[in-house]
N, C-alpha and C positions, 0 to 999 in steps of 0.2 A: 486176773491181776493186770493185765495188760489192758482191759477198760478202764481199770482205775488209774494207769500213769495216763492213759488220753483225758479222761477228764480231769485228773488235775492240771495235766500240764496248757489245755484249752484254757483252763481257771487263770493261768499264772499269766494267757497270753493276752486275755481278756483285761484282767487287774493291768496291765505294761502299757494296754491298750487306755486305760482309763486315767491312768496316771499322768501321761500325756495330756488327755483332754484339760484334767484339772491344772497340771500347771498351765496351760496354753491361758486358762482362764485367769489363773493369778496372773499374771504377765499385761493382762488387758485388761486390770482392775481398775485404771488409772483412763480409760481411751474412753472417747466420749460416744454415750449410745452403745456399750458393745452391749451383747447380751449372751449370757452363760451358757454354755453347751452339756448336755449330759447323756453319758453313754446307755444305747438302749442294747442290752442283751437276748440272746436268742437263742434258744435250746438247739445243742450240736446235735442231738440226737432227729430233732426234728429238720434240720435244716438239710443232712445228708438225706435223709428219705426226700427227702423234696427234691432234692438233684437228683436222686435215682428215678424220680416221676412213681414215687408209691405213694402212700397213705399212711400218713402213722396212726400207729395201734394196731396195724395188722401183723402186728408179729414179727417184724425185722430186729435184729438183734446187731444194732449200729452201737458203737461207743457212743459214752454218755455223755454228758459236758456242757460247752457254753462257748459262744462268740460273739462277737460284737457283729451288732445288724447296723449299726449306724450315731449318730448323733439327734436329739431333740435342742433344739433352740428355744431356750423359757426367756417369751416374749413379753413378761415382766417390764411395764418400765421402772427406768431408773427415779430416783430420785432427782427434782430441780436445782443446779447451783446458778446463781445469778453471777454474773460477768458486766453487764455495766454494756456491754458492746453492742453496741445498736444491731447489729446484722447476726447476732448470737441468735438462735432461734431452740426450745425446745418443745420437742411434742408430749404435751399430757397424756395423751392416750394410749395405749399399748395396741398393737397392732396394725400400727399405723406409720407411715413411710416417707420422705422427702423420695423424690425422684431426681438424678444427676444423671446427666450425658457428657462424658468423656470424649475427647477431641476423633477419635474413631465413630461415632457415634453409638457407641455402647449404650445401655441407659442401665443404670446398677438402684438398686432401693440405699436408702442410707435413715438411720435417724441422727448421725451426727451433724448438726445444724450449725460448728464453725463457719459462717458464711462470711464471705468478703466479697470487695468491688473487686475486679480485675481493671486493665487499661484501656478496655474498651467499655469501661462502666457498668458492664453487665456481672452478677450476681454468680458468685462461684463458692466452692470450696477450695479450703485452705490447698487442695492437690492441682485447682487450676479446673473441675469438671462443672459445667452451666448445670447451675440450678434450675428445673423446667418450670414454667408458667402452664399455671390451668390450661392456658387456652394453645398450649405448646409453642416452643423459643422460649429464646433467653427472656431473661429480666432485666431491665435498665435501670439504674440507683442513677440519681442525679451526684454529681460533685457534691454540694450541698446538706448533707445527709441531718441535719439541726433541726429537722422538722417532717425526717420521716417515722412516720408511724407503720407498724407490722400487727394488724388485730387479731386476734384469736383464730380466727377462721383463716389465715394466711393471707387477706386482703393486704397490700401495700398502697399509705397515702402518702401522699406530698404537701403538704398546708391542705389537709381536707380535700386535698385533688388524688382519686384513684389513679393508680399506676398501673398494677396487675395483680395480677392470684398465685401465690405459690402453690402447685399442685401438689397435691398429699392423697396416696391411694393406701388400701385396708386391701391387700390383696389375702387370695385364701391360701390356704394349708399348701393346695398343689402347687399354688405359684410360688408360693415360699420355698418349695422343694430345690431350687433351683439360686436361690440367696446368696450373691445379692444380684445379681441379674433380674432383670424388670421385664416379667413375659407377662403374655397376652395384655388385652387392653387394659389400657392407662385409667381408667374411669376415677373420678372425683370421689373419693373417700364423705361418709355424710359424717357428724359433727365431731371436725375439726376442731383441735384447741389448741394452739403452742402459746409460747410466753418469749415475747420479744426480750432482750437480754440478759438470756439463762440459755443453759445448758446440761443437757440430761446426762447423768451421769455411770459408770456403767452397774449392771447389777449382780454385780460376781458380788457376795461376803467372802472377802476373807479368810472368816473364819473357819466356814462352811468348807471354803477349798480345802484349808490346812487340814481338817479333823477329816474329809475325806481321803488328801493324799495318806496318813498315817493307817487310816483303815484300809488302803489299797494293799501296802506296804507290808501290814500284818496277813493280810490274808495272800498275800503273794507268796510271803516268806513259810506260812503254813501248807498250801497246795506245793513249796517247793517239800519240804517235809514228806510231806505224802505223796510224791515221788519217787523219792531217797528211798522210804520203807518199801514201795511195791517193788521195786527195784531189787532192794536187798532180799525181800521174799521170794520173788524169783529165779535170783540164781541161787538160792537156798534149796528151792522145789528143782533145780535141774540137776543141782549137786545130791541133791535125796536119789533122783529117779536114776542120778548115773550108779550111786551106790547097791541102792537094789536090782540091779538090773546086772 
């Protein structure tokens, strides 16, 4: 009985735990480029043997149960809205990155492509962090901006006059691990496609969140239940054993 209150109550910590994610996710329905997060779980029973350095299936007799291992990020893109704003930038591709360097010299991935001039003319986000060029440094936007062009592949013109390359990298699984921080080499992502005045929009549904907080909800509110009853069975079987005894 006392395996069954750990693994419901592992159930009810996991569902608090998920519940979280999903609203975190309705909350950034609206933020541009975000992308959905979804809880990955992990058998309680296997994850103790694993701390004890054994093997499961050998016979350990651990509580059963469930926890949260982590987050997956569904790199999904969004959908394009168009903005009209010349320095709006979105990327078609999924798995695919703007690079920003923050005034510490951070360098974070981002697909939110708000871009603006700052007052040194150089190409930022809306938070004030340099958008990096292919060939690294900033980018310079002229005053002028009535005849720049931003083409698919991140080229920037001026009347037909190249400027620079916004860099755009496809980093892998294990660099993502680390999101949004821009680790190991910067290398040129191969074909590139954004859409000069649009903006990707993020890919949380909704829907999808709400019907999942409700099933959180019910099955939290059931593992709480099942509980309750091992609970009450228990001090049933000690109130039995005091009586015969």
């Amino acid at each position: 009985m006392i395996r069954g209150i750990y693994a419901a109550a592992s159930g009810m910590t996991f569902e608090q735990k998920a519940v979280d994610i999903d609203a975190n996710n309705l909350a950034n329905l609206n933020t541009t480029g975000y992308k959905r997060e979804e809880p990955i779980a992990a058998s309680f029973h296997d994850v103790l043997i694993e701390m004890a350095n054994r093997t499961p299936g050998t016979g350990d007799t651990l509580p059963e149960g469930v926890q949260l291992a982590g987050t997956y990020r569904n790199e999904a893109p969004g959908n394009l809205r168009q903005t009209g704003n010349r320095l709006d930038l979105g990327l078609v591709n999924g798995g695919q990155f703007f690079v920003i360097k923050r005034p510490d010299g951070t360098q974070l991935l981002t697909r939110d492509g708000a871009f603006t001039r700052d007052a040194q003319g150089n190409l930022v986000t809306s938070q004030g962090a340099q958008v990096e060029a292919e060939g690294g440094g900033p980018i310079s936007i002229p005053d002028d901006m009535r005849n720049i062009k931003i083409h698919d592949d991140g080229t920037i013109t001026n009347n037909g006059t190249v400027i620079d390359k916004i860099l755009v990298v496809a980093p892998s699984q294990a660099e993502l691990s680390q999101f949004p921080l821009a680790v190991g080499a910067q290398t040129p992502a191969t074909g590139v496609s954004m859409r000069q005045g649009y903006l990707e929009s993020s890919n949380v549904n909704a829907v999808t969140e709400m019907v999942r907080l409700i099933e959180a909800s019910k099955i939290f509110a059931f593992e709480q239940k099942a509980v309750t009853a091992h609970d009450q069975m228990l001090q049933a079987a000690t109130q039995q054993v005091g009586k015969t005894s």
